[in-house]
C-alpha positions as CSV (number, residue, x, y, z in Angstrom):
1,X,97.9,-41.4,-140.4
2,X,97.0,-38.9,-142.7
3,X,95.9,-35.6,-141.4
4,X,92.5,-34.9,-140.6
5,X,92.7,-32.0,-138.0
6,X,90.8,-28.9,-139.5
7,X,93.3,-26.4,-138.1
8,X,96.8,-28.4,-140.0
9,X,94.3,-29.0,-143.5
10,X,95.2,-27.1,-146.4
11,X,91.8,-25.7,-148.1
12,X,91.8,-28.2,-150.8
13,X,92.6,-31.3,-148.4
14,X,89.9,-30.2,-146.2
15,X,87.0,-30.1,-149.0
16,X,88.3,-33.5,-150.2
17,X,87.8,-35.0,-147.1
18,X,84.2,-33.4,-146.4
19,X,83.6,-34.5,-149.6
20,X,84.8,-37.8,-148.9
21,X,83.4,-38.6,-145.1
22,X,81.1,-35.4,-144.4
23,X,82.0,-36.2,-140.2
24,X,82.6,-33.2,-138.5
25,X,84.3,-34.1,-134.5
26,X,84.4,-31.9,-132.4
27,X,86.0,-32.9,-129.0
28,X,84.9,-30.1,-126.0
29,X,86.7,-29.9,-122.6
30,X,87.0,-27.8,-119.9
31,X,90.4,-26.0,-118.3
32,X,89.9,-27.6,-114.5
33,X,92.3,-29.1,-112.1
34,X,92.7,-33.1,-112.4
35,X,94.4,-33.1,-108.7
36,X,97.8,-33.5,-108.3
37,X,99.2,-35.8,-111.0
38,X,97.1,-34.9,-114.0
39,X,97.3,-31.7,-116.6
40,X,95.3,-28.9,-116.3
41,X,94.2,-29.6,-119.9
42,X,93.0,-33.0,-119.6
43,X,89.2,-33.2,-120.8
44,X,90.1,-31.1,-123.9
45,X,93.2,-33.2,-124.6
46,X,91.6,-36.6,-124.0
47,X,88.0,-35.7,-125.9
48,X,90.8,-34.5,-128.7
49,X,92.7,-38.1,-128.6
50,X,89.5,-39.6,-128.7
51,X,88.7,-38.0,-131.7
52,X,91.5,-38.7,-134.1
53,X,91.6,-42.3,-133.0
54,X,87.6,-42.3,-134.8
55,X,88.6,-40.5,-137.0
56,X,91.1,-42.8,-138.0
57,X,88.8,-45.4,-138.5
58,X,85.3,-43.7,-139.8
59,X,87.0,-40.5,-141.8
60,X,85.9,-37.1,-141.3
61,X,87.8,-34.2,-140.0
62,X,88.6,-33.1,-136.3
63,X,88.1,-29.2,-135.0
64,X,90.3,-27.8,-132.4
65,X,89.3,-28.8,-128.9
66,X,86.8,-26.5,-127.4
67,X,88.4,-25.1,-123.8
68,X,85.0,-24.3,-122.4
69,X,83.3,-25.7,-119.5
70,X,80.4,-25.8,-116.7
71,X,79.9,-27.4,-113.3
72,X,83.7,-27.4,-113.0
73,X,85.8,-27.8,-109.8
74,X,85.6,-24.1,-109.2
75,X,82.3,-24.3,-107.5
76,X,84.3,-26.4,-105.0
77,X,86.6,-23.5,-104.5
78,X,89.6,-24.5,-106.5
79,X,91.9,-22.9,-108.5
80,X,93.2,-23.8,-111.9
81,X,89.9,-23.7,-113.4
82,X,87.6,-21.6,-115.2
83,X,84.1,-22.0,-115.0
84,X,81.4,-20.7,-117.7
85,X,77.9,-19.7,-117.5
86,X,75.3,-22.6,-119.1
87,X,74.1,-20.2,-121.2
88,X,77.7,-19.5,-122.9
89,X,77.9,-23.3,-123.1
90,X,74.1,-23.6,-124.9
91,X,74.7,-20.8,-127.6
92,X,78.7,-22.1,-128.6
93,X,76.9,-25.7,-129.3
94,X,74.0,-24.0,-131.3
95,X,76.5,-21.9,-133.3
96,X,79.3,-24.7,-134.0
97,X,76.4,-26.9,-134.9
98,X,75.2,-24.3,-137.2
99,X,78.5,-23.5,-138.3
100,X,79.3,-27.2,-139.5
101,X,76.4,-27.5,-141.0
102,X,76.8,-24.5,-143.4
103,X,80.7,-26.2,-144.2
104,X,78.9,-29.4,-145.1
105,X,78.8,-31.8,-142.7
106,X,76.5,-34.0,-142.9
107,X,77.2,-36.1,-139.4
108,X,78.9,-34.3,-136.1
109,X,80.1,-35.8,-133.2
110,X,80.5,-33.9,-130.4
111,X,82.8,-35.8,-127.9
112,X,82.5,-34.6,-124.0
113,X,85.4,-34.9,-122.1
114,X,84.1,-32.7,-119.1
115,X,81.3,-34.2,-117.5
116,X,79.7,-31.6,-115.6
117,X,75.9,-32.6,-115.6
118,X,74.4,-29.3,-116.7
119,X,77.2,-28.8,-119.1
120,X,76.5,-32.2,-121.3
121,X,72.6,-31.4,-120.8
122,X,73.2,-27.8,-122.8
123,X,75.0,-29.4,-125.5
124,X,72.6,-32.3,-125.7
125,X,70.0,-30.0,-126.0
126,X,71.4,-28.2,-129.2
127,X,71.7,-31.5,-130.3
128,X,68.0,-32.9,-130.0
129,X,67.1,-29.3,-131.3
130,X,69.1,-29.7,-134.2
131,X,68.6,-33.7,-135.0
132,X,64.7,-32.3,-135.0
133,X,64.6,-29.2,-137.1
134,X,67.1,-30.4,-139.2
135,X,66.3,-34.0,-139.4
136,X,67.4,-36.0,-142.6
137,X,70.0,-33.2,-143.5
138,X,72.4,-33.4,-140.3
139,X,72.5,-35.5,-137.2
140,X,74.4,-34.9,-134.4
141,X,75.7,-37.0,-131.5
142,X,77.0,-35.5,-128.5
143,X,78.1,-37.7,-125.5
144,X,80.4,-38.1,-122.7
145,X,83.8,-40.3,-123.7
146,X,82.2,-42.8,-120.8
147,X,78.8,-43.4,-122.7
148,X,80.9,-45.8,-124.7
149,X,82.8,-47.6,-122.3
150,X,80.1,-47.9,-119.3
151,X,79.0,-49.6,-116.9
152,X,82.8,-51.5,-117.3
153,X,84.6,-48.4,-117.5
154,X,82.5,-45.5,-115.7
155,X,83.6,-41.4,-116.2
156,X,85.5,-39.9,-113.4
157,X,87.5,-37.1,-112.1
158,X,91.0,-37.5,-112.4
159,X,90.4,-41.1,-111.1
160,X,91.6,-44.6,-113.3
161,X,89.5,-43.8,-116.2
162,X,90.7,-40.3,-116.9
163,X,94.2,-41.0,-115.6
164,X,94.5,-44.2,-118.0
165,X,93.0,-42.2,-121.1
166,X,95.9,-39.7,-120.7
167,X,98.8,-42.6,-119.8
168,X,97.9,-44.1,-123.1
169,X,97.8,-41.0,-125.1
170,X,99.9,-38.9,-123.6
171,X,102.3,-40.5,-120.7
172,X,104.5,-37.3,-120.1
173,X,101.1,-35.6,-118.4
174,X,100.8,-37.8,-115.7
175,X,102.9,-38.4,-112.5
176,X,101.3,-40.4,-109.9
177,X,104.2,-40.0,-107.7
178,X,102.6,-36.5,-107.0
179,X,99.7,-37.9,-105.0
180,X,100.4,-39.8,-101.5
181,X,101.9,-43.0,-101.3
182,X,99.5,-46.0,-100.6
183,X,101.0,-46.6,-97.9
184,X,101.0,-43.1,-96.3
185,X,97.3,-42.4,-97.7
186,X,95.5,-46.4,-98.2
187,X,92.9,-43.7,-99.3
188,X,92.7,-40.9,-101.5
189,X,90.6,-37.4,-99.8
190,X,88.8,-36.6,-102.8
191,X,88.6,-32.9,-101.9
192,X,92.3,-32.6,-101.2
193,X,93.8,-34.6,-104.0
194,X,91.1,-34.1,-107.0
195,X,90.1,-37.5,-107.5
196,X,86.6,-39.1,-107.8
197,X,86.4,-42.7,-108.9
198,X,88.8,-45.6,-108.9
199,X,92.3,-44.7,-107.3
200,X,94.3,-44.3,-109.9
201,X,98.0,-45.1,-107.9
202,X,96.7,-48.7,-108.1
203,X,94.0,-48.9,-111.0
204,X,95.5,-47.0,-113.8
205,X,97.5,-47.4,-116.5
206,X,98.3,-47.2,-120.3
207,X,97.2,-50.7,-121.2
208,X,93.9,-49.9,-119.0
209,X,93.6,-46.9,-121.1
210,X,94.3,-48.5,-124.3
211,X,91.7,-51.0,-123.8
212,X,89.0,-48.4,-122.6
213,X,89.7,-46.7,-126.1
214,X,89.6,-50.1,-128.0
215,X,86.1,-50.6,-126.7
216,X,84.9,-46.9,-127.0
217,X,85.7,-47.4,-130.9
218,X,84.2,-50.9,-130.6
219,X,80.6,-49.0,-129.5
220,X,80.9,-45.6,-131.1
221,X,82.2,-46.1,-134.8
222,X,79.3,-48.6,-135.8
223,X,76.7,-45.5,-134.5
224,X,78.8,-43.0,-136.2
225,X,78.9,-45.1,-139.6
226,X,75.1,-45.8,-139.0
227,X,74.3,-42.2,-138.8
228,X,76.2,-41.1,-141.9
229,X,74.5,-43.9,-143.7
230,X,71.0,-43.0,-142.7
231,X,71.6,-39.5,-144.8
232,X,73.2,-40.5,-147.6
């Protein structure tokens, strides 16, 4: 694959390709515990995954992973996270909108691999704001991973979907052997063990997360494509 990420692109490479296929991605995260099995870093890294494997098929270039995130599993009085004020989350999506839209893009997808409700509703807004003022010039999409595999694959926390995503991309981040046995535990306490959604000891795996991104790309490139097309 050639390389498309903004931070390894050499000036003249990354011109050619806004040039080319003005997509900007830009996956955003959070740093929250994924329970016992799964990386700290895991809505970051997934969203990032996400976003070369589009970008292998539509073009475009893909931002470093935004660690910022709201609604995260520190309300719930856990550790390994950090947990940022809406507004913080509201003015970054303004300003990297803004931003991409003074390098050239034409087309920016922001890809949400933190699902905190009031999280995704700031950067949505900044989205609808800028698809308004700015309407025929840039369009941006912004959406959970999970609005392109649902209602067959829902989001969760740390649970199949998430779990399967990082088996397939990354299978060194996960060891299920870390939760309880099935055995010892038939099933999961979400508080104790992080995980909301589908068990992953018995529902995960990297095929399951190789088919969840086949069908993501299956829903999300022909809406990408489309909105780059509805510019030019």
């Amino acid at each position: 694959m050639a390389e498309c990420r903004m931070e390894w692109l050499k000036p003249d490479d990354y011109r050619r390709i806004k040039r080319e296929t003005p997509i900007a991605y830009l996956p955003w995260g959070a740093h929250e515990w994924h329970g016992k099995h799964a990386v700290l870093g895991l809505d970051s890294l997934k969203a990032d995954c996400i976003c070369l494997a589009l970008a292998q098929r539509t073009g475009g270039v893909v931002f470093p992973p935004v660690y910022c995130g709201h609604g995260t599993m520190q309300r719930h009085g856990q550790d390994c996270t950090l947990e940022f004020p809406v507004e913080l989350i509201e003015q970054m999506a303004r300003h990297y909108f803004l931003q991409l839209r003074v390098e050239g893009f034409r087309v920016v997808v922001a890809v949400l691999g933190h699902y905190g409700r009031d999280h995704v509703r700031a950067i949505q807004r900044m989205a609808e704001w800028v698809n308004s003022d700015f309407a025929g010039v840039l369009r941006v999409i912004a959406e959970p991973d999970y609005a392109w595999t649902s209602p067959e694959m829902p989001g969760d926390h740390a649970g199949a979907n998430e779990t399967s995503y990082m088996m397939h991309f990354a299978p060194d981040s996960v060891d299920l052997s870390r939760l309880p046995s099935v055995a010892d535990s038939p099933r999961l306490d979400a508080k104790a063990e992080g995980v909301g959604g589908p068990d992953p000891r018995t529902e995960a795996s990297a095929d399951r997360g190789r088919r969840q991104l086949e069908m993501l790309l299956e829903h999300a490139v022909p809406q990408i494509q489309g909105a780059l097309a509805g510019l030019r």
